[in-house]
N, CA, C, O and CB atoms as a CASP TS submission, in Angstrom:
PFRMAT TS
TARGET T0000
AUTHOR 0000-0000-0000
METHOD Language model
MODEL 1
PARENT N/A
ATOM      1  N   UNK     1     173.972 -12.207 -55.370  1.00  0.00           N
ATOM      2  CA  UNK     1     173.018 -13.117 -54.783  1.00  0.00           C
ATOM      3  C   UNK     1     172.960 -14.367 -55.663  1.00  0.00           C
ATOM      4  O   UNK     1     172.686 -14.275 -56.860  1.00  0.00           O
ATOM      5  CB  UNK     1     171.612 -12.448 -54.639  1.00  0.00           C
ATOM      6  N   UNK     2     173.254 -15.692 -54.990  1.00  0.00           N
ATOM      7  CA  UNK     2     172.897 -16.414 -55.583  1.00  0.00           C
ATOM      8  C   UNK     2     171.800 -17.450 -55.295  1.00  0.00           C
ATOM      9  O   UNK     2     171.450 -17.834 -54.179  1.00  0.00           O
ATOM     10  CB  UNK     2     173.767 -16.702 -55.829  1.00  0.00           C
ATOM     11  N   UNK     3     171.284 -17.864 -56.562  1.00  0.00           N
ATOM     12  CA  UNK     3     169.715 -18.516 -56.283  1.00  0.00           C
ATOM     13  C   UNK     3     169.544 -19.788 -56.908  1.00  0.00           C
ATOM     14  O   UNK     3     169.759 -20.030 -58.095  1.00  0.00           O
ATOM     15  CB  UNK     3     168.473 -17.599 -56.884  1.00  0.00           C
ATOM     16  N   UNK     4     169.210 -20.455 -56.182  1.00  0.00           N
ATOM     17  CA  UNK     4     168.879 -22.096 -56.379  1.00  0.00           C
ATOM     18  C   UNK     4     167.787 -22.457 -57.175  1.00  0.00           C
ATOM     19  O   UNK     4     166.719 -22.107 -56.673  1.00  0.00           O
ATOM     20  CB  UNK     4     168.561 -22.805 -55.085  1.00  0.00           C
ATOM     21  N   UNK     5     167.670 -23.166 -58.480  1.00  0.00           N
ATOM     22  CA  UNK     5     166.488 -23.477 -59.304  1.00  0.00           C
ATOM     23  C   UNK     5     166.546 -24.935 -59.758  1.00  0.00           C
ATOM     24  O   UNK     5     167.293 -25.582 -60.492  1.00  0.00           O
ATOM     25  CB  UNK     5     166.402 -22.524 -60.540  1.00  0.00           C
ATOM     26  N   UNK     6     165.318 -25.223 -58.935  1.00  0.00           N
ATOM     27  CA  UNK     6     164.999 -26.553 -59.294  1.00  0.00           C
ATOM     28  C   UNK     6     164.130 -26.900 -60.397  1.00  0.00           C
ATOM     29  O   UNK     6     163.213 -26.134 -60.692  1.00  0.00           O
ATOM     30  CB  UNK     6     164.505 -27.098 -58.292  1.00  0.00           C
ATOM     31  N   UNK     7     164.327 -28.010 -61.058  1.00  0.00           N
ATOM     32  CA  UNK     7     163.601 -28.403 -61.997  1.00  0.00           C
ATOM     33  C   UNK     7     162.837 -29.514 -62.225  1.00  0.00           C
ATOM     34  O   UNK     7     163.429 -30.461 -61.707  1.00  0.00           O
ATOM     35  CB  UNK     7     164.158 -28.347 -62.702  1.00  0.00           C
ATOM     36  N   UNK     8     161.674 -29.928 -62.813  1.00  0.00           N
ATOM     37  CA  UNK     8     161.371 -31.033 -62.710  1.00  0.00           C
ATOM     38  C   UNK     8     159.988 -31.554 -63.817  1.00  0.00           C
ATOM     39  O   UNK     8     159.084 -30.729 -63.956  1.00  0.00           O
ATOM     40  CB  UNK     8     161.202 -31.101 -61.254  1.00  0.00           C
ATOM     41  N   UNK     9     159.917 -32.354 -64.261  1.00  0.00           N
ATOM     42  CA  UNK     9     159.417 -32.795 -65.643  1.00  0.00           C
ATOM     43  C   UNK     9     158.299 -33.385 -65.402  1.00  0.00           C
ATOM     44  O   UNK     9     158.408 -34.597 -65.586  1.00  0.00           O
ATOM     45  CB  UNK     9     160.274 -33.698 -66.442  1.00  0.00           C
ATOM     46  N   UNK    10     156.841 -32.932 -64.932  1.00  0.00           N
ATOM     47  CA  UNK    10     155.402 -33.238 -64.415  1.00  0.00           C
ATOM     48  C   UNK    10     155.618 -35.086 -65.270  1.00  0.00           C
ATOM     49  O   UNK    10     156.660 -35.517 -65.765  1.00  0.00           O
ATOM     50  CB  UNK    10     153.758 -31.761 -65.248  1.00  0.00           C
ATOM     51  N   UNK    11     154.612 -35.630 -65.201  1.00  0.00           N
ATOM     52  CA  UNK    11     153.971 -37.107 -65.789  1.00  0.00           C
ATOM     53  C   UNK    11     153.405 -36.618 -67.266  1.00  0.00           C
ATOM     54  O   UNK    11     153.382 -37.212 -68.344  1.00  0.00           O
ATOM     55  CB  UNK    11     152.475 -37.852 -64.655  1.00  0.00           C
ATOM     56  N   UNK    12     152.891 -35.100 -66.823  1.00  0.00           N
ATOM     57  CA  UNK    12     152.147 -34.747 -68.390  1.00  0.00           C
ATOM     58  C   UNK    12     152.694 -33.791 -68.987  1.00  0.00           C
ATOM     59  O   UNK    12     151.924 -32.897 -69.339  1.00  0.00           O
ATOM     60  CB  UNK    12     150.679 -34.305 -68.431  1.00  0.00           C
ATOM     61  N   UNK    13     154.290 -33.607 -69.342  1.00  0.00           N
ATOM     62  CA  UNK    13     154.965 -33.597 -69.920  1.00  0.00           C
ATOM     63  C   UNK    13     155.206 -32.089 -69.482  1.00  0.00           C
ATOM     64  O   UNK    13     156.124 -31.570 -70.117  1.00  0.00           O
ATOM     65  CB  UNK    13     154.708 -34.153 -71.077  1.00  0.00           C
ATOM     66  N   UNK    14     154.645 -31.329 -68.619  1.00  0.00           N
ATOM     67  CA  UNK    14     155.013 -30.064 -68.447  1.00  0.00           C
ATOM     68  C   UNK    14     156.290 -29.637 -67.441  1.00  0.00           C
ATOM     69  O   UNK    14     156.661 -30.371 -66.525  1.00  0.00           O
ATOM     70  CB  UNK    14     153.832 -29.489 -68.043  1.00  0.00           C
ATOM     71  N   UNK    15     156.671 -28.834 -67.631  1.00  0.00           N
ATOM     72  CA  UNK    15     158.494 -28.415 -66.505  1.00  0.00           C
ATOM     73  C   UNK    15     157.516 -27.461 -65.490  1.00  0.00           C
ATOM     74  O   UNK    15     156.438 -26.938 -65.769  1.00  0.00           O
ATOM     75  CB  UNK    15     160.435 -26.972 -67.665  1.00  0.00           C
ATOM     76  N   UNK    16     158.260 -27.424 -64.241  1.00  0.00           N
ATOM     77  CA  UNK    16     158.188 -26.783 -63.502  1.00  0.00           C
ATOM     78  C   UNK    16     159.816 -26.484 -62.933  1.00  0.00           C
ATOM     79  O   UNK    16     160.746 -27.275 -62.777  1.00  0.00           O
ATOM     80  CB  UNK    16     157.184 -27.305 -62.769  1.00  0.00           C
ATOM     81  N   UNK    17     159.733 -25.030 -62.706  1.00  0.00           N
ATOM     82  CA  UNK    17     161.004 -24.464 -61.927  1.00  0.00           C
ATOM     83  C   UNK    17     160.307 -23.961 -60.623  1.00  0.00           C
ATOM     84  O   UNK    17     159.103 -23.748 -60.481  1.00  0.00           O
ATOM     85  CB  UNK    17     161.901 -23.130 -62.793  1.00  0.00           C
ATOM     86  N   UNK    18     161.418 -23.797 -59.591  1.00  0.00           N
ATOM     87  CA  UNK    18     161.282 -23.144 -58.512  1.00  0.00           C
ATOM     88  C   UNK    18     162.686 -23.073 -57.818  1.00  0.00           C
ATOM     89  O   UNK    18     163.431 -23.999 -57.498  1.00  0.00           O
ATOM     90  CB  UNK    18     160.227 -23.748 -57.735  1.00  0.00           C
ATOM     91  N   UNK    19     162.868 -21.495 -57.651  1.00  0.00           N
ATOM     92  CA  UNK    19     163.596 -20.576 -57.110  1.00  0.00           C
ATOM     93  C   UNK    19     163.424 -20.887 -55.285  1.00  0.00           C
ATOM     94  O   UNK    19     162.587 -20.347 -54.562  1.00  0.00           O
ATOM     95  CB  UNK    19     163.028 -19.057 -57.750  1.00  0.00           C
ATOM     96  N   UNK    20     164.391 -21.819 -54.889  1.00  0.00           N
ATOM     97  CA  UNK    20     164.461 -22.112 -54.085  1.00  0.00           C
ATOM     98  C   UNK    20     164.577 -21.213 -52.661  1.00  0.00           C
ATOM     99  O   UNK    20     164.029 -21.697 -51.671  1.00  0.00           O
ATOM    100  CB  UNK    20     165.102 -22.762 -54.454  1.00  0.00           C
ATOM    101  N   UNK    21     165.282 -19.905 -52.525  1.00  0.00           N
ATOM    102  CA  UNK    21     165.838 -18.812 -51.544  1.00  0.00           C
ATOM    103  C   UNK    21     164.162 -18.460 -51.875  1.00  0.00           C
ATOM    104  O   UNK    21     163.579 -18.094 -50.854  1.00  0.00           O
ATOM    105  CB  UNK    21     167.471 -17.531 -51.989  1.00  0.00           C
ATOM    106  N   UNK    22     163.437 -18.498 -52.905  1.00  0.00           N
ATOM    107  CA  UNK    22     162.347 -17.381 -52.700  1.00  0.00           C
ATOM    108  C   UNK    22     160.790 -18.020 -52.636  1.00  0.00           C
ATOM    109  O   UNK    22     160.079 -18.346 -53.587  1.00  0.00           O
ATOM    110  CB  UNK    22     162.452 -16.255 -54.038  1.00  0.00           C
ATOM    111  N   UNK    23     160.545 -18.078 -51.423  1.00  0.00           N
ATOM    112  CA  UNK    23     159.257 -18.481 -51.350  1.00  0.00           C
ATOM    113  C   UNK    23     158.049 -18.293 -52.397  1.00  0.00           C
ATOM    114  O   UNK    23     157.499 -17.192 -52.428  1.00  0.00           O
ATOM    115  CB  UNK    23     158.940 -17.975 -50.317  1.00  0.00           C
ATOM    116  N   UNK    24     157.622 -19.295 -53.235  1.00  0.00           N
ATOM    117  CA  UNK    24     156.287 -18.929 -53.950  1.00  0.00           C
ATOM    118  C   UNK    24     156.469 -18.511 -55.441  1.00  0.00           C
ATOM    119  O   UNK    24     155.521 -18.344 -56.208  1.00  0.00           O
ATOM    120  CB  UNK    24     155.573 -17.711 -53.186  1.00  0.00           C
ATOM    121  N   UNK    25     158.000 -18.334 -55.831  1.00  0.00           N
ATOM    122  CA  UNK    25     158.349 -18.391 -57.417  1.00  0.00           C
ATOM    123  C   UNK    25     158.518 -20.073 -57.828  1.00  0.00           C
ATOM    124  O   UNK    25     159.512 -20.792 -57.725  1.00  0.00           O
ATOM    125  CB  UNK    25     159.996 -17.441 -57.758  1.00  0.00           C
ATOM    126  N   UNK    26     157.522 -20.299 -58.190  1.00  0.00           N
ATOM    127  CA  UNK    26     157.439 -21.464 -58.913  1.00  0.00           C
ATOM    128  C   UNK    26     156.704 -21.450 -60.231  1.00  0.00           C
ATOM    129  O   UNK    26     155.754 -20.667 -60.253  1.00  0.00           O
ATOM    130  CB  UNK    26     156.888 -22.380 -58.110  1.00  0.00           C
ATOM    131  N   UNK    27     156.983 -22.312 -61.614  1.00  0.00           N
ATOM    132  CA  UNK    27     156.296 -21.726 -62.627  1.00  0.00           C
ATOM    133  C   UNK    27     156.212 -22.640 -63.410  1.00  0.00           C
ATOM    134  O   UNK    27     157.266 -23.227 -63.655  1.00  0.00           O
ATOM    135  CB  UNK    27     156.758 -20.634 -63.174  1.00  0.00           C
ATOM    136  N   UNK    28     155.221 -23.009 -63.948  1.00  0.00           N
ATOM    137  CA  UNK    28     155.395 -24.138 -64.930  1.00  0.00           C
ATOM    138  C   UNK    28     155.298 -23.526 -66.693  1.00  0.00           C
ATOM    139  O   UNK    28     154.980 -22.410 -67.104  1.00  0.00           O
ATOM    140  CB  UNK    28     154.035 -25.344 -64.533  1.00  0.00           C
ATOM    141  N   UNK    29     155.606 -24.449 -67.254  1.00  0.00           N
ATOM    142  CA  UNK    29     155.629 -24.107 -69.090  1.00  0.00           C
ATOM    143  C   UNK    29     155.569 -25.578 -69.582  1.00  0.00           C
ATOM    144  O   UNK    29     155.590 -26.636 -68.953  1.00  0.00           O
ATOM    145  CB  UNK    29     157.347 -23.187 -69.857  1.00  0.00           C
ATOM    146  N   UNK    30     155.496 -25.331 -70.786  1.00  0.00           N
ATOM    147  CA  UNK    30     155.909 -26.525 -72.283  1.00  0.00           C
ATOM    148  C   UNK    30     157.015 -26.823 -72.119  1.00  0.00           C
ATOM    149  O   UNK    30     157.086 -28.044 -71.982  1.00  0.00           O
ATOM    150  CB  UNK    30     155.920 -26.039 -73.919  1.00  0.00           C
ATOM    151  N   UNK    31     158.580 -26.033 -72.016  1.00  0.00           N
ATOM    152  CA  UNK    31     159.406 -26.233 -71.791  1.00  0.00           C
ATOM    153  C   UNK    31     159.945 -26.435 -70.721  1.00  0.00           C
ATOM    154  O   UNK    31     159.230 -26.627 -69.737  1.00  0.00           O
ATOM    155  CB  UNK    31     159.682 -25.793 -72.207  1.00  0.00           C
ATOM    156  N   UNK    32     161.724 -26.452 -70.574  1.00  0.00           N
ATOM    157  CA  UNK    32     162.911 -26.490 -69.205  1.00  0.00           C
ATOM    158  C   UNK    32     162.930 -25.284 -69.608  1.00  0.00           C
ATOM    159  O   UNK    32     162.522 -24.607 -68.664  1.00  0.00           O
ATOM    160  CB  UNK    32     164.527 -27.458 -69.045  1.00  0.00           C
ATOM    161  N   UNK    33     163.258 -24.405 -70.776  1.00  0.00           N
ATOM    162  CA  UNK    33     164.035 -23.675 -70.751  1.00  0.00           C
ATOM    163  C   UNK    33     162.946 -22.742 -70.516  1.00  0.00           C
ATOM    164  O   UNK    33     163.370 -21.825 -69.813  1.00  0.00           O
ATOM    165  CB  UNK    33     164.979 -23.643 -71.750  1.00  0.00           C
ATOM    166  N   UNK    34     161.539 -22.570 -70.853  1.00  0.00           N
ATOM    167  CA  UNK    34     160.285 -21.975 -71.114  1.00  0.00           C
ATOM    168  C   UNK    34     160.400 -21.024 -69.197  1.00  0.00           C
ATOM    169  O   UNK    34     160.633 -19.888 -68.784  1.00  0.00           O
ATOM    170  CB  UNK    34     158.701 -23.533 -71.565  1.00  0.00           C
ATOM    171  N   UNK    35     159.992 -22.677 -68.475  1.00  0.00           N
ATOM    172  CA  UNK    35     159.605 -22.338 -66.806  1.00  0.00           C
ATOM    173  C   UNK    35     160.833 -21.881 -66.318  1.00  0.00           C
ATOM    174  O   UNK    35     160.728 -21.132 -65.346  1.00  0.00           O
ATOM    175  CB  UNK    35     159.071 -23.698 -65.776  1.00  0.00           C
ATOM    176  N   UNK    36     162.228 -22.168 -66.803  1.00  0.00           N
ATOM    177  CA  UNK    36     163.411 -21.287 -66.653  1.00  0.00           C
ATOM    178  C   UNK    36     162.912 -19.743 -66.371  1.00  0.00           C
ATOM    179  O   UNK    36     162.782 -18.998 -65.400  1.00  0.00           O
ATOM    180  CB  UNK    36     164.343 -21.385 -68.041  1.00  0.00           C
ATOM    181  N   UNK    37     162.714 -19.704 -67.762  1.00  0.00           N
ATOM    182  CA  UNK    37     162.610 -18.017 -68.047  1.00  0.00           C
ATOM    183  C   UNK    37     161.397 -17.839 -66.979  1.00  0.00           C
ATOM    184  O   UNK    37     161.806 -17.426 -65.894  1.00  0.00           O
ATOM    185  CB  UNK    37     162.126 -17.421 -69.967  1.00  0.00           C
ATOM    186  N   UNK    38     160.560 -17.970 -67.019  1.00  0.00           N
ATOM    187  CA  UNK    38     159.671 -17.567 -66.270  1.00  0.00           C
ATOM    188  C   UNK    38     159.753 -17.474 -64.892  1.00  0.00           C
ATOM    189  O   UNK    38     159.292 -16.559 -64.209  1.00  0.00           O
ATOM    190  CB  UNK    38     158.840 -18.139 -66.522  1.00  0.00           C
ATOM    191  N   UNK    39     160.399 -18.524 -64.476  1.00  0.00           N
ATOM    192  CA  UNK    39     160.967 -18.580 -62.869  1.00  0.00           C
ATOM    193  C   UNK    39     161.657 -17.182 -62.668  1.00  0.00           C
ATOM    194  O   UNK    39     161.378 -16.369 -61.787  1.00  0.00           O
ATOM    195  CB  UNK    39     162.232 -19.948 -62.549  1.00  0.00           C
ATOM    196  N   UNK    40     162.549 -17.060 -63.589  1.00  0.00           N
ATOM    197  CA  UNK    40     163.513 -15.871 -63.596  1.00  0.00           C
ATOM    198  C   UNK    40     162.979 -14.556 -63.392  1.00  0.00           C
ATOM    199  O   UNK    40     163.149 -13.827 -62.415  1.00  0.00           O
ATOM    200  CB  UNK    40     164.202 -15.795 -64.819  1.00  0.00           C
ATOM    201  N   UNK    41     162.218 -14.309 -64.582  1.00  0.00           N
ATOM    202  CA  UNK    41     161.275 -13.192 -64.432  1.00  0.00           C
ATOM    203  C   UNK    41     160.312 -12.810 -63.038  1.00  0.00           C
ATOM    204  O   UNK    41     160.102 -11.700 -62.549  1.00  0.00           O
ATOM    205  CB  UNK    41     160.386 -13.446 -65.518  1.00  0.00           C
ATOM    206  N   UNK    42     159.835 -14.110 -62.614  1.00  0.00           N
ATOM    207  CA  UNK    42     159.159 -14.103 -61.490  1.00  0.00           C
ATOM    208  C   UNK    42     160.164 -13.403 -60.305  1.00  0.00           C
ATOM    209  O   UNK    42     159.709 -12.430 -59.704  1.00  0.00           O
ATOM    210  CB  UNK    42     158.684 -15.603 -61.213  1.00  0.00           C
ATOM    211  N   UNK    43     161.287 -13.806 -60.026  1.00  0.00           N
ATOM    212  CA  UNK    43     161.897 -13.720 -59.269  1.00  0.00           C
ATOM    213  C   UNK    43     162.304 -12.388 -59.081  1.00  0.00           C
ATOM    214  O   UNK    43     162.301 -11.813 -57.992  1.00  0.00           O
ATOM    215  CB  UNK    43     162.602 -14.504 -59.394  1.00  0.00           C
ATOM    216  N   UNK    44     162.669 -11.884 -60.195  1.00  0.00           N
ATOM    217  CA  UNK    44     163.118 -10.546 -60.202  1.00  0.00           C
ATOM    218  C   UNK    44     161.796  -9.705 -59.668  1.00  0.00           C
ATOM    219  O   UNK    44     161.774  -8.778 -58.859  1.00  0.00           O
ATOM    220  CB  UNK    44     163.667 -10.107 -61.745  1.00  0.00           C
ATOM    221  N   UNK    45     160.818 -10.262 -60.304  1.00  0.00           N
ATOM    222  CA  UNK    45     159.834  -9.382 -59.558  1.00  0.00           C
ATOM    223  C   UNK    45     159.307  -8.793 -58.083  1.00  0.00           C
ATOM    224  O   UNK    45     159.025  -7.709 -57.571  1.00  0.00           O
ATOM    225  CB  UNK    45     159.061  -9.817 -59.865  1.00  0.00           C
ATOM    226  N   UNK    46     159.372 -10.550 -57.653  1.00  0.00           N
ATOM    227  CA  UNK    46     159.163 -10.287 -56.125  1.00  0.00           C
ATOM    228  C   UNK    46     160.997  -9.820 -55.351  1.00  0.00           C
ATOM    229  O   UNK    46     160.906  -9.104 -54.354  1.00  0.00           O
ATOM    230  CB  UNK    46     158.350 -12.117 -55.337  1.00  0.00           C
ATOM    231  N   UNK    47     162.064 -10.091 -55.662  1.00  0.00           N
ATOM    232  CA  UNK    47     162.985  -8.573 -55.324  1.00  0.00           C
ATOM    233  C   UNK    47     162.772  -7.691 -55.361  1.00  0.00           C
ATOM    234  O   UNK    47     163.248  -7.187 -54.343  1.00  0.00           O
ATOM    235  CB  UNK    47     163.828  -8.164 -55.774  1.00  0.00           C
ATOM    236  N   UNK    48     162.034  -6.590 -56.227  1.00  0.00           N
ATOM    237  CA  UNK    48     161.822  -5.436 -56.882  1.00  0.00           C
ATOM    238  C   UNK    48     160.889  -5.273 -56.069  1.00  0.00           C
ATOM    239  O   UNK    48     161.081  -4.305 -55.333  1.00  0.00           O
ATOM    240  CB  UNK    48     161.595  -5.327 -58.301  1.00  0.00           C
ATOM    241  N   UNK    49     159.866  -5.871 -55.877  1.00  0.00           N
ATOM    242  CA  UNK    49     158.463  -5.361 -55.217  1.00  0.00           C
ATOM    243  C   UNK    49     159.248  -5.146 -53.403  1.00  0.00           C
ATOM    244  O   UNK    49     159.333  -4.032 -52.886  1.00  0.00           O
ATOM    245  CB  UNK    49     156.785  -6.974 -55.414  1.00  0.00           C
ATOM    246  N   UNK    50     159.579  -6.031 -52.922  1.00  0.00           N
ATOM    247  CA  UNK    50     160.480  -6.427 -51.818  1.00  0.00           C
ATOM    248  C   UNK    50     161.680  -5.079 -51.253  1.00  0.00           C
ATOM    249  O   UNK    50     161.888  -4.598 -50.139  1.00  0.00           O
ATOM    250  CB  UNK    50     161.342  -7.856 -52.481  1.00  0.00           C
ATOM    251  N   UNK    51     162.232  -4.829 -52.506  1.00  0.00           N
ATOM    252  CA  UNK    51     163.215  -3.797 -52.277  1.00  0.00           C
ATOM    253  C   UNK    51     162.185  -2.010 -52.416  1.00  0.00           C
ATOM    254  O   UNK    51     162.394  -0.913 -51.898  1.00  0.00           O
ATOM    255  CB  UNK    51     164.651  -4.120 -53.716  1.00  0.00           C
ATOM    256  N   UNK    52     161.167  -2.487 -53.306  1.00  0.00           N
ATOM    257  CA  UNK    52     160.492  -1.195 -53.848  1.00  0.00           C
ATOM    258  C   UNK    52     159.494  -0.762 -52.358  1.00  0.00           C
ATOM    259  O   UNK    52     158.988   0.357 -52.270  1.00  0.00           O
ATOM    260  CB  UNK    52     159.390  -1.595 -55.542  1.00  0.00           C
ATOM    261  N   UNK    53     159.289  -2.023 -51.055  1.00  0.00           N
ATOM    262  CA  UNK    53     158.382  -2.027 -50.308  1.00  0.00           C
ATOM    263  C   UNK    53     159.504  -1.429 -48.668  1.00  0.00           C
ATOM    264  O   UNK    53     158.948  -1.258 -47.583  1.00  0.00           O
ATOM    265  CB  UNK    53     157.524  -3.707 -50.458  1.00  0.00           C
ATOM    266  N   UNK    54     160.801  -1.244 -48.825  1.00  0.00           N
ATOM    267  CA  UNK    54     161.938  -1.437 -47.832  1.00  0.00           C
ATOM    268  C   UNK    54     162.405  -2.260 -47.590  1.00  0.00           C
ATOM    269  O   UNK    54     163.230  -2.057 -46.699  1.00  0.00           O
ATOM    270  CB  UNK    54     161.882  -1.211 -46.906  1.00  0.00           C
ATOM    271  N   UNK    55     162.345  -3.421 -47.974  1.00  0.00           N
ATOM    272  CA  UNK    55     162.779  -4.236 -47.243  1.00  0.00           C
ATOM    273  C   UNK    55     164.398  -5.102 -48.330  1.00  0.00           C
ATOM    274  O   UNK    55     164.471  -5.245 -49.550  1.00  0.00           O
ATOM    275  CB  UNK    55     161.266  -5.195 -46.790  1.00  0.00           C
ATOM    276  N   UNK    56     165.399  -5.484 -47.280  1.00  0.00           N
ATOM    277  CA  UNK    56     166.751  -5.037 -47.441  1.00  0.00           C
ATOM    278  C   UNK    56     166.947  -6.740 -48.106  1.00  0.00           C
ATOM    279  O   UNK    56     166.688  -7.755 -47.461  1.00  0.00           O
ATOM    280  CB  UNK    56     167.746  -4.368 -45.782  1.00  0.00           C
ATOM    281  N   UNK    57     167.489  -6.706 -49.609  1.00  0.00           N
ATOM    282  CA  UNK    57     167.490  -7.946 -49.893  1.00  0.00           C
ATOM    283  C   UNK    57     168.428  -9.129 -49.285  1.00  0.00           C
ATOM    284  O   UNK    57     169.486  -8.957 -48.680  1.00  0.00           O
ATOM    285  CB  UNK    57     167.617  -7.856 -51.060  1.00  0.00           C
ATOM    286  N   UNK    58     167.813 -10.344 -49.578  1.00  0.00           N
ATOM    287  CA  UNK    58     168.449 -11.512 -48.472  1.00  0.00           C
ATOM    288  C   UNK    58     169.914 -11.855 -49.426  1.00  0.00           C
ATOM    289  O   UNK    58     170.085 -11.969 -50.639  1.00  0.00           O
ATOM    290  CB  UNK    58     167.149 -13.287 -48.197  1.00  0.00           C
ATOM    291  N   UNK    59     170.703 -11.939 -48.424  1.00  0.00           N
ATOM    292  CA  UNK    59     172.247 -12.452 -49.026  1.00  0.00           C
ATOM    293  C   UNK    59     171.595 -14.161 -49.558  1.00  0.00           C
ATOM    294  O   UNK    59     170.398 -14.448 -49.602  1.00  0.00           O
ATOM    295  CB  UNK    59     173.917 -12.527 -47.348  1.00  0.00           C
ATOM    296  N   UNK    60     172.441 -14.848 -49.820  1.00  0.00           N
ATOM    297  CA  UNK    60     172.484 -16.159 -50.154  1.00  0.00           C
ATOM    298  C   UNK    60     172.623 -17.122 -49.363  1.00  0.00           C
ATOM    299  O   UNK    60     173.377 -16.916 -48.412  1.00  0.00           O
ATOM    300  CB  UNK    60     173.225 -16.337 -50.854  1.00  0.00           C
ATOM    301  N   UNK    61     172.006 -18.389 -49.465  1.00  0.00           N
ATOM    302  CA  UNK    61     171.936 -19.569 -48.642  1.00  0.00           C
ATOM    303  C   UNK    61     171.990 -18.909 -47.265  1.00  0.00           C
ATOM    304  O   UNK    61     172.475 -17.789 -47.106  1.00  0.00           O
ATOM    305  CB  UNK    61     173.130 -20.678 -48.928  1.00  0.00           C
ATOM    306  N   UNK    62     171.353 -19.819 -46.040  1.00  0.00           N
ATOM    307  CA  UNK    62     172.312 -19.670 -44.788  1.00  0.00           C
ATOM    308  C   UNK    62     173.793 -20.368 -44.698  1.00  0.00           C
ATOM    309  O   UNK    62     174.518 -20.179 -43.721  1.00  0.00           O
ATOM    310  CB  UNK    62     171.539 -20.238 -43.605  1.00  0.00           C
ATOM    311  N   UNK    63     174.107 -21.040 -45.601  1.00  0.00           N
ATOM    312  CA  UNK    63     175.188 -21.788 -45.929  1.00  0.00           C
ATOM    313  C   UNK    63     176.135 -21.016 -46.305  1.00  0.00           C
ATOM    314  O   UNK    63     177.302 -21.385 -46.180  1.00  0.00           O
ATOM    315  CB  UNK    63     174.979 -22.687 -46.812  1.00  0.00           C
ATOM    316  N   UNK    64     175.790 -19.691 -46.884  1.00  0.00           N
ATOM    317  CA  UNK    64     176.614 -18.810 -47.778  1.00  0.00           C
ATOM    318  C   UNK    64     177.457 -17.666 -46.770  1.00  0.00           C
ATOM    319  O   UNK    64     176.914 -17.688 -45.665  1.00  0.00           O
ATOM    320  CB  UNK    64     175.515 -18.004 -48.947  1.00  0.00           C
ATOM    321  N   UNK    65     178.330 -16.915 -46.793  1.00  0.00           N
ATOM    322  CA  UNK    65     178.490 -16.024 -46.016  1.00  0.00           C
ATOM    323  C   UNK    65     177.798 -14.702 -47.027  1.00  0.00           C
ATOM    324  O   UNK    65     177.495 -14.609 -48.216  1.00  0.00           O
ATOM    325  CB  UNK    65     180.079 -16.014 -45.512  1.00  0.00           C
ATOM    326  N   UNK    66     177.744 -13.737 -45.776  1.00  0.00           N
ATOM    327  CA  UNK    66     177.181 -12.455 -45.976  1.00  0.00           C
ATOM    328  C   UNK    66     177.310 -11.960 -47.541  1.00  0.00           C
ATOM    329  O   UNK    66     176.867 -10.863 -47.879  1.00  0.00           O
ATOM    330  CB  UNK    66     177.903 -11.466 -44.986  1.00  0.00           C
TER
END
C-alpha cells in the first residue's frame, strides 16, 4: 500500500502532515520530521482498528492498480 503525505509549515512555525488515502490522519508537531512520525503512527492505527473491525484494507490511489 502506498500512501501519500503531505506537508506543510503553519505561519507559527509548527509542521503539519496528512496521510492523504486516509481520511482524518493529520498531525501537527515542532518538527517535519516530528508530524512525520506521528502521521505514521496515526495511520497505522486507524488500519489496525479498520482491519481489527472487518473491514478489507484499501489498495492504493484510484490511480493505482489493484
Amino acid at each position: 500500500m502506498k500512501l501519500t503525505v503531505e506537508t506543510e509549515q503553519e505561519a507559527d512555525g509548527r509542521w503539519i502532515a496528512e496521510i492523504m488515502e486516509i481520511p482524518g490522519v493529520l498531525t501537527y508537531a515542532a518538527t517535519r520530521d516530528e508530524a512525520l512520525a506521528q502521521a505514521e503512527a496515526l495511520a497505522l492505527r486507524v488500519i489496525a482498528d479498520r482491519i481489527e473491525h472487518g473491514e478489507r484494507p484499501r489498495r492504493g490511489s484510484p490511480n493505482e492498480p489493484g
